[in-house]
N, CA, C, O and CB atoms as a CASP TS submission, in Angstrom:
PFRMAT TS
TARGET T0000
AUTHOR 0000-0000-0000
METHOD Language model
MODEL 1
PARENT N/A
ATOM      1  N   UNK     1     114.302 143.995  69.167  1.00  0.00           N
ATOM      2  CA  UNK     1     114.625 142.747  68.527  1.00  0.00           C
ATOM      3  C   UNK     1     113.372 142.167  67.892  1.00  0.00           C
ATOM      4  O   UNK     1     112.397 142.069  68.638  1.00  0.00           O
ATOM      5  CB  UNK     1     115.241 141.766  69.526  1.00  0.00           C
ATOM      6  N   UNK     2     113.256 141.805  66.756  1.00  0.00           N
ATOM      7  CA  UNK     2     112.492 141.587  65.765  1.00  0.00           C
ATOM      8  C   UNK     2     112.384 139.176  66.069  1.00  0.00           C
ATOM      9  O   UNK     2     113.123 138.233  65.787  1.00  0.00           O
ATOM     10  CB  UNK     2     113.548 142.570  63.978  1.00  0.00           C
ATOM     11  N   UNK     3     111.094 139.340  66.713  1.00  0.00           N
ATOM     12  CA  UNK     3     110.860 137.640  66.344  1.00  0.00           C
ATOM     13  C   UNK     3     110.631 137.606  65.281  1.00  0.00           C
ATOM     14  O   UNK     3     110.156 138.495  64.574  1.00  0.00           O
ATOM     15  CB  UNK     3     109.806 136.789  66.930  1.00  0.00           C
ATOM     16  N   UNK     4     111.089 136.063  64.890  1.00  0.00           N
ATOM     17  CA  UNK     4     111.178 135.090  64.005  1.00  0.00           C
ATOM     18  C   UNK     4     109.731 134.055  63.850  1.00  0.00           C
ATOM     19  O   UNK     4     109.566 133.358  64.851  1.00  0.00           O
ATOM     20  CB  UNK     4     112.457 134.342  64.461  1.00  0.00           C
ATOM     21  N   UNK     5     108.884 133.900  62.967  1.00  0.00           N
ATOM     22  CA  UNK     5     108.482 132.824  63.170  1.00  0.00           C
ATOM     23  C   UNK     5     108.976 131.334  62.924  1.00  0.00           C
ATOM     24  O   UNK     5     109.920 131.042  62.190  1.00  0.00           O
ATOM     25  CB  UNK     5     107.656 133.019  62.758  1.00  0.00           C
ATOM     26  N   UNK     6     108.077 130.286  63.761  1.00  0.00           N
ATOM     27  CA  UNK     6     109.218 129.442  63.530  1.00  0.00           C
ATOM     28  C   UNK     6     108.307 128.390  62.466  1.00  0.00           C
ATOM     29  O   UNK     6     107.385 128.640  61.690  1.00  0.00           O
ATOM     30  CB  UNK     6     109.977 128.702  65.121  1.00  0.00           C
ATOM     31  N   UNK     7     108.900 127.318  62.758  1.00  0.00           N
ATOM     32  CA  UNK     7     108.496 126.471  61.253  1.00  0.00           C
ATOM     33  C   UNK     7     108.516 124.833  62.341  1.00  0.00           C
ATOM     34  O   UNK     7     109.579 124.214  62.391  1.00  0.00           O
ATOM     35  CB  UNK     7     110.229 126.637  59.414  1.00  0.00           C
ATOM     36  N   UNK     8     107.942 124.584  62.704  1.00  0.00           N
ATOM     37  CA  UNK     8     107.977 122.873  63.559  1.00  0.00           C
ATOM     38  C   UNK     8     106.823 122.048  63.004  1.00  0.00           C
ATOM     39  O   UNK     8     105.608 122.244  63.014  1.00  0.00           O
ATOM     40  CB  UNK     8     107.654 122.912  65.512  1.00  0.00           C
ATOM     41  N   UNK     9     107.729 120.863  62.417  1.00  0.00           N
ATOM     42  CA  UNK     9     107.210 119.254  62.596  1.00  0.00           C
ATOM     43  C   UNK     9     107.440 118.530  63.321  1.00  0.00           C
ATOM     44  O   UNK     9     108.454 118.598  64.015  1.00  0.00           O
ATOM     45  CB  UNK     9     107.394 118.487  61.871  1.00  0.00           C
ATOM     46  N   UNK    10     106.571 117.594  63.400  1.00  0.00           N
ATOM     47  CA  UNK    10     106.608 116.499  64.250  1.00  0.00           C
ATOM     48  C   UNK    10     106.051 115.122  63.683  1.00  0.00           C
ATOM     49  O   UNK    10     104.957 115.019  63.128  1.00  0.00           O
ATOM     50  CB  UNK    10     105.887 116.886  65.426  1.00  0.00           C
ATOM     51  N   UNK    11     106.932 114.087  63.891  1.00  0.00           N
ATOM     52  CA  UNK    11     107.240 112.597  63.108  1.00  0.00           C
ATOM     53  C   UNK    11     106.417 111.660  63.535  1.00  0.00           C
ATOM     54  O   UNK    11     106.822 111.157  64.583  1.00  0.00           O
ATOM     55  CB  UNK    11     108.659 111.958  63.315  1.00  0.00           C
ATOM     56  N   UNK    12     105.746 111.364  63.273  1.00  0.00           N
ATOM     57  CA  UNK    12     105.045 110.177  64.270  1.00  0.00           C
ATOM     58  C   UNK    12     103.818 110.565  64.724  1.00  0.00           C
ATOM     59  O   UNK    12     103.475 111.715  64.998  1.00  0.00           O
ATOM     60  CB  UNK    12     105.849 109.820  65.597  1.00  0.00           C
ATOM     61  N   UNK    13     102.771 108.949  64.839  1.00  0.00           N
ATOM     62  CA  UNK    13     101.310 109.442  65.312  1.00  0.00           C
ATOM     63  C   UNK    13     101.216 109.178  66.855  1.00  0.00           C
ATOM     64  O   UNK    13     100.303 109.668  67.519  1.00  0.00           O
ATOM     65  CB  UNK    13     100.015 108.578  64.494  1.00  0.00           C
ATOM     66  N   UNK    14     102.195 108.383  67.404  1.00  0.00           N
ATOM     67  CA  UNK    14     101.914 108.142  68.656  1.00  0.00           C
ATOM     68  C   UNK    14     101.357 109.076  69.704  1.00  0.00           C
ATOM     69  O   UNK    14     101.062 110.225  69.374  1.00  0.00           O
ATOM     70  CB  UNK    14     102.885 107.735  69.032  1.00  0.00           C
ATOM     71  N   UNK    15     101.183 108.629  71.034  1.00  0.00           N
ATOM     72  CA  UNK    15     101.178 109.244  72.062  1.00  0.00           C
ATOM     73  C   UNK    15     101.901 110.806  72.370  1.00  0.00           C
ATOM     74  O   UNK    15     101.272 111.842  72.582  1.00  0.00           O
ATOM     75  CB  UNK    15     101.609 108.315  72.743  1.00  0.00           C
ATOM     76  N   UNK    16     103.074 110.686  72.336  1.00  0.00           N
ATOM     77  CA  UNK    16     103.811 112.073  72.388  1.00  0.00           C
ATOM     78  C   UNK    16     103.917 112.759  71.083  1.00  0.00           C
ATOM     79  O   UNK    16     104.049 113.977  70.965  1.00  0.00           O
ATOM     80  CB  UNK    16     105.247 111.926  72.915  1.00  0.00           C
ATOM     81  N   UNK    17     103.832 111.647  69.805  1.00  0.00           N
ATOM     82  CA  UNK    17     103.415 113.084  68.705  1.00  0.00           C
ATOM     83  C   UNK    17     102.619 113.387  69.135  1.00  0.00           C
ATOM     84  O   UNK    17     102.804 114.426  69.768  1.00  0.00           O
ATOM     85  CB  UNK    17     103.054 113.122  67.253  1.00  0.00           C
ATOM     86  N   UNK    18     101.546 112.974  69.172  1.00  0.00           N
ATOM     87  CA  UNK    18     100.330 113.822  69.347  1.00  0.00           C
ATOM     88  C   UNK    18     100.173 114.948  69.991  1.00  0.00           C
ATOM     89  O   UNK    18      99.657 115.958  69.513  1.00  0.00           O
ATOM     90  CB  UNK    18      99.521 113.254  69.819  1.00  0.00           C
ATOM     91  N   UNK    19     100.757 114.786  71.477  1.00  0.00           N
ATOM     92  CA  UNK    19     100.731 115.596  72.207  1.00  0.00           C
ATOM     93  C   UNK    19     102.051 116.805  72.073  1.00  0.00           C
ATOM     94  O   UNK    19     102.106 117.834  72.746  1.00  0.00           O
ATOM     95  CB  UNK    19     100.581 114.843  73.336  1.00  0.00           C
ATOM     96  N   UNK    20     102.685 116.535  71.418  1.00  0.00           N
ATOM     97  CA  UNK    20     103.571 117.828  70.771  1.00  0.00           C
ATOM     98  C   UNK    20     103.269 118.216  69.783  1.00  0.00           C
ATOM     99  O   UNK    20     104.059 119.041  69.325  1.00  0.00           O
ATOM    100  CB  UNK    20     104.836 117.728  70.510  1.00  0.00           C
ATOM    101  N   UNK    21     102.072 117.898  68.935  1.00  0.00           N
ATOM    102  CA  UNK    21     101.548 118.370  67.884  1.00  0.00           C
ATOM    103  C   UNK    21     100.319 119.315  68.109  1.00  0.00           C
ATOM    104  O   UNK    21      99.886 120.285  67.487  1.00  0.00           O
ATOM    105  CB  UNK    21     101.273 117.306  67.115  1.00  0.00           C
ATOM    106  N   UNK    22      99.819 118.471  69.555  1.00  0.00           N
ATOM    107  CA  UNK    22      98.401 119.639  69.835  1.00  0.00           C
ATOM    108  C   UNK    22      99.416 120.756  70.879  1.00  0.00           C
ATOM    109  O   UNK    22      99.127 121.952  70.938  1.00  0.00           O
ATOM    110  CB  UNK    22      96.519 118.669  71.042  1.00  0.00           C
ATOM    111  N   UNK    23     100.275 120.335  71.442  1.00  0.00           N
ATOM    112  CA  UNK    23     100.962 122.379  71.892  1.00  0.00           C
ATOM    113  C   UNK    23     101.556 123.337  71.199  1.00  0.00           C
ATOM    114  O   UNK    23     101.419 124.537  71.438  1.00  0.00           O
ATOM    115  CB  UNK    23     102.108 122.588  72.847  1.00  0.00           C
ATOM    116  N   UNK    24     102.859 122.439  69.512  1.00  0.00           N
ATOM    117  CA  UNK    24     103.143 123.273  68.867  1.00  0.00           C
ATOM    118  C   UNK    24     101.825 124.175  68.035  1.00  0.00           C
ATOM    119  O   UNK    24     101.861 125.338  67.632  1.00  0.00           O
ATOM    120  CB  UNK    24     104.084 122.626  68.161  1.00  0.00           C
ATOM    121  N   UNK    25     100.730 123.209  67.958  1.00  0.00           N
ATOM    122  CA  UNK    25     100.133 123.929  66.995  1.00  0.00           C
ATOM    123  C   UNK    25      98.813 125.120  67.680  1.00  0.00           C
ATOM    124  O   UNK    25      98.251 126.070  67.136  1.00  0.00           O
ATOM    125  CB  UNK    25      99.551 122.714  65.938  1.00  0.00           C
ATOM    126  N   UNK    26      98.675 124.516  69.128  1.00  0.00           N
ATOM    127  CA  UNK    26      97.824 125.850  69.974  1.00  0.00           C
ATOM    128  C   UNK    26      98.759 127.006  69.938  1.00  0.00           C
ATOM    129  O   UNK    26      98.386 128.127  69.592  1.00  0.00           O
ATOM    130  CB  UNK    26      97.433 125.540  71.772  1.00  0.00           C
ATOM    131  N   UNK    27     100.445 126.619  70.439  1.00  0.00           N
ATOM    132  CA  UNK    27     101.445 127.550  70.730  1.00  0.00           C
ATOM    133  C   UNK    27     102.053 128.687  69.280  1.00  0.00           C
ATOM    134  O   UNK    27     102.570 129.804  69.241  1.00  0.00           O
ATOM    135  CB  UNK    27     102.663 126.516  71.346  1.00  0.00           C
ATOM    136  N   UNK    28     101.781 128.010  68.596  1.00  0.00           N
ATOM    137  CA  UNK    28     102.765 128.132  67.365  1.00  0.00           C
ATOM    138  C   UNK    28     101.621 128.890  66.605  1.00  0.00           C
ATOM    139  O   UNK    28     101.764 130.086  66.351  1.00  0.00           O
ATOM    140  CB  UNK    28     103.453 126.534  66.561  1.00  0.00           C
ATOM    141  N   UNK    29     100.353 128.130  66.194  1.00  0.00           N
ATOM    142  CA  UNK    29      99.336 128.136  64.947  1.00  0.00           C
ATOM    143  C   UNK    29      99.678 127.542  64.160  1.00  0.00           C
ATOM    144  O   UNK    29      98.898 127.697  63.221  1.00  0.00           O
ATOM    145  CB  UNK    29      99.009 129.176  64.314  1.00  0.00           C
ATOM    146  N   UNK    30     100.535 126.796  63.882  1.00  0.00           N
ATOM    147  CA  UNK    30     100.624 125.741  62.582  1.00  0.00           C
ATOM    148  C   UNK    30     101.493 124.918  63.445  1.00  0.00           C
ATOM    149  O   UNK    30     102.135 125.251  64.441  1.00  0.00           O
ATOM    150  CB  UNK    30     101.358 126.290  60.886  1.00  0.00           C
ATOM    151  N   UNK    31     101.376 123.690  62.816  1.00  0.00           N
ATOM    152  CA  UNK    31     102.565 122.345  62.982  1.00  0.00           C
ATOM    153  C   UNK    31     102.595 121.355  62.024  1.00  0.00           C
ATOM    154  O   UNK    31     101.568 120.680  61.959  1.00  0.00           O
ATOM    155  CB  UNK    31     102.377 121.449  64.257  1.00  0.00           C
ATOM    156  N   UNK    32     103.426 121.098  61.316  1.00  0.00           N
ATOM    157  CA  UNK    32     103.132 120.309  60.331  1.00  0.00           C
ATOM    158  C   UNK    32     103.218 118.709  61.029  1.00  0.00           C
ATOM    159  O   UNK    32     103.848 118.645  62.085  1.00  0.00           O
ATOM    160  CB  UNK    32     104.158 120.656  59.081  1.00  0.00           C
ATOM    161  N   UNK    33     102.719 117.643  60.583  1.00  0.00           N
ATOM    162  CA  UNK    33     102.439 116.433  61.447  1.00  0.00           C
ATOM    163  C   UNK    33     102.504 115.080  60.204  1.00  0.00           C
ATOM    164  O   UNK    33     101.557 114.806  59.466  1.00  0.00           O
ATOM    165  CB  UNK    33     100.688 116.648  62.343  1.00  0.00           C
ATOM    166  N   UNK    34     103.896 114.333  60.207  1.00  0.00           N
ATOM    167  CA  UNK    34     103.603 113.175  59.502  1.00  0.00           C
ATOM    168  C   UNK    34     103.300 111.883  60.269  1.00  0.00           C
ATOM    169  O   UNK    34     103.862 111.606  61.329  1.00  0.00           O
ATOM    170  CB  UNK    34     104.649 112.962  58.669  1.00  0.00           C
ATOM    171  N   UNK    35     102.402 111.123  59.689  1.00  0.00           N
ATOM    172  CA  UNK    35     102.102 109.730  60.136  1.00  0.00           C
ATOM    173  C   UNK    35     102.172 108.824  58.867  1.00  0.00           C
ATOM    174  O   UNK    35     102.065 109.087  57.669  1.00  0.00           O
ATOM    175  CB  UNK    35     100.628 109.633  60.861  1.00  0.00           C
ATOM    176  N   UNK    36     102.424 107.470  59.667  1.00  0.00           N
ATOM    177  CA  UNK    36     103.842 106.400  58.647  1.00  0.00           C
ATOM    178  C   UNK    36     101.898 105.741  58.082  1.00  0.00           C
ATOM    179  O   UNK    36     101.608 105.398  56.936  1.00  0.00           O
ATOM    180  CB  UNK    36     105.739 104.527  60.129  1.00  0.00           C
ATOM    181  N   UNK    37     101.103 105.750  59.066  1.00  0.00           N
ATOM    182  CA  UNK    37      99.869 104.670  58.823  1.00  0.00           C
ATOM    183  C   UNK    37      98.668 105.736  58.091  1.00  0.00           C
ATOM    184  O   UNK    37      98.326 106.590  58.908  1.00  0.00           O
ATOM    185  CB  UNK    37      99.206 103.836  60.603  1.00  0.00           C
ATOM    186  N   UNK    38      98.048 105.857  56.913  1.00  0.00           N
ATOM    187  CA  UNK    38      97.614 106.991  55.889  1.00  0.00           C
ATOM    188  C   UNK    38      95.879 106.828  57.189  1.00  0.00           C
ATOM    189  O   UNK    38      95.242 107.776  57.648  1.00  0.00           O
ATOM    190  CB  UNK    38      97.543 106.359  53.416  1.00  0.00           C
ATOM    191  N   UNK    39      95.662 105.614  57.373  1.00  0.00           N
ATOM    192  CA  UNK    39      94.385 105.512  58.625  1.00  0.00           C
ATOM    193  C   UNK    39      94.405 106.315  59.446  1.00  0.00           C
ATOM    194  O   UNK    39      93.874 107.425  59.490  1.00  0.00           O
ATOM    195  CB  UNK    39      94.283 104.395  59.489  1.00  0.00           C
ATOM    196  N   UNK    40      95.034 105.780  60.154  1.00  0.00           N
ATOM    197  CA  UNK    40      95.191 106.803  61.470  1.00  0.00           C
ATOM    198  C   UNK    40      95.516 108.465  61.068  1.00  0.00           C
ATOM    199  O   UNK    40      94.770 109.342  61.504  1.00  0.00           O
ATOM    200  CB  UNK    40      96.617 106.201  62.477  1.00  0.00           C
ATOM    201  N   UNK    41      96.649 108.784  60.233  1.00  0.00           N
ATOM    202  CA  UNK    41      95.632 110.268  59.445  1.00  0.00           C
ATOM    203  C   UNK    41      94.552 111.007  59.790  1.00  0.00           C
ATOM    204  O   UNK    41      94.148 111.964  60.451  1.00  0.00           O
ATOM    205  CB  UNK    41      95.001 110.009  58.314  1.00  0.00           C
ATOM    206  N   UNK    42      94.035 109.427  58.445  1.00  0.00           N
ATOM    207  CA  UNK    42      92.428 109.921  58.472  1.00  0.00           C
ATOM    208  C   UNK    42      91.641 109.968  59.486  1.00  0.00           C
ATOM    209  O   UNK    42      90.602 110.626  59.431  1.00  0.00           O
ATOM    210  CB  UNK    42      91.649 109.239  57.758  1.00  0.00           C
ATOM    211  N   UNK    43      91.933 109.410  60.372  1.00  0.00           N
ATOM    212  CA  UNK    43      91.212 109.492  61.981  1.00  0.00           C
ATOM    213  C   UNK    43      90.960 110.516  62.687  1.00  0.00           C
ATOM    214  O   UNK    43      89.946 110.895  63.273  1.00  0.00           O
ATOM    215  CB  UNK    43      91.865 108.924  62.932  1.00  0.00           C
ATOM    216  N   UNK    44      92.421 111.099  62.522  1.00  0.00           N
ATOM    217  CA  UNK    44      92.817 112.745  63.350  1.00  0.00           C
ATOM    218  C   UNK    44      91.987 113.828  62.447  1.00  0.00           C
ATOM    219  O   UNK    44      91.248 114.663  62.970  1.00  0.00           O
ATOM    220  CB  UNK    44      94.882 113.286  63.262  1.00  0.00           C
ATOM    221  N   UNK    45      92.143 113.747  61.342  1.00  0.00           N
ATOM    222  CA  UNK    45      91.012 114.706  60.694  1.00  0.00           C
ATOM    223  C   UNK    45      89.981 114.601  60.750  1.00  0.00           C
ATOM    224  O   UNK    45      89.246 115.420  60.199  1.00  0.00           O
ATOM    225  CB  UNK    45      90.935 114.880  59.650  1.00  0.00           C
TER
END
């Protein structure tokens, strides 16, 4: 049986985005990640 890669975002800068953004993307290698505030963004980068 042949895996799939998968494709996950996650909405929000809070607390639990965050923290489902730093396992999809250790777990995964990519996660795409929107935040509503363009600052806080720029913070995480």
């Amino acid at each position: 049986m042949e895996l799939k890669p998968h494709s996950v975002a996650v909405i929000g800068g809070g607390s639990f985005g965050t923290a489902l953004t730093k396992i999809f993307s250790d777990t995964l290698g990519h996660c795409a990640w929107w935040m509503h505030n363009s600052e806080s963004a720029m913070h995480v980068m």
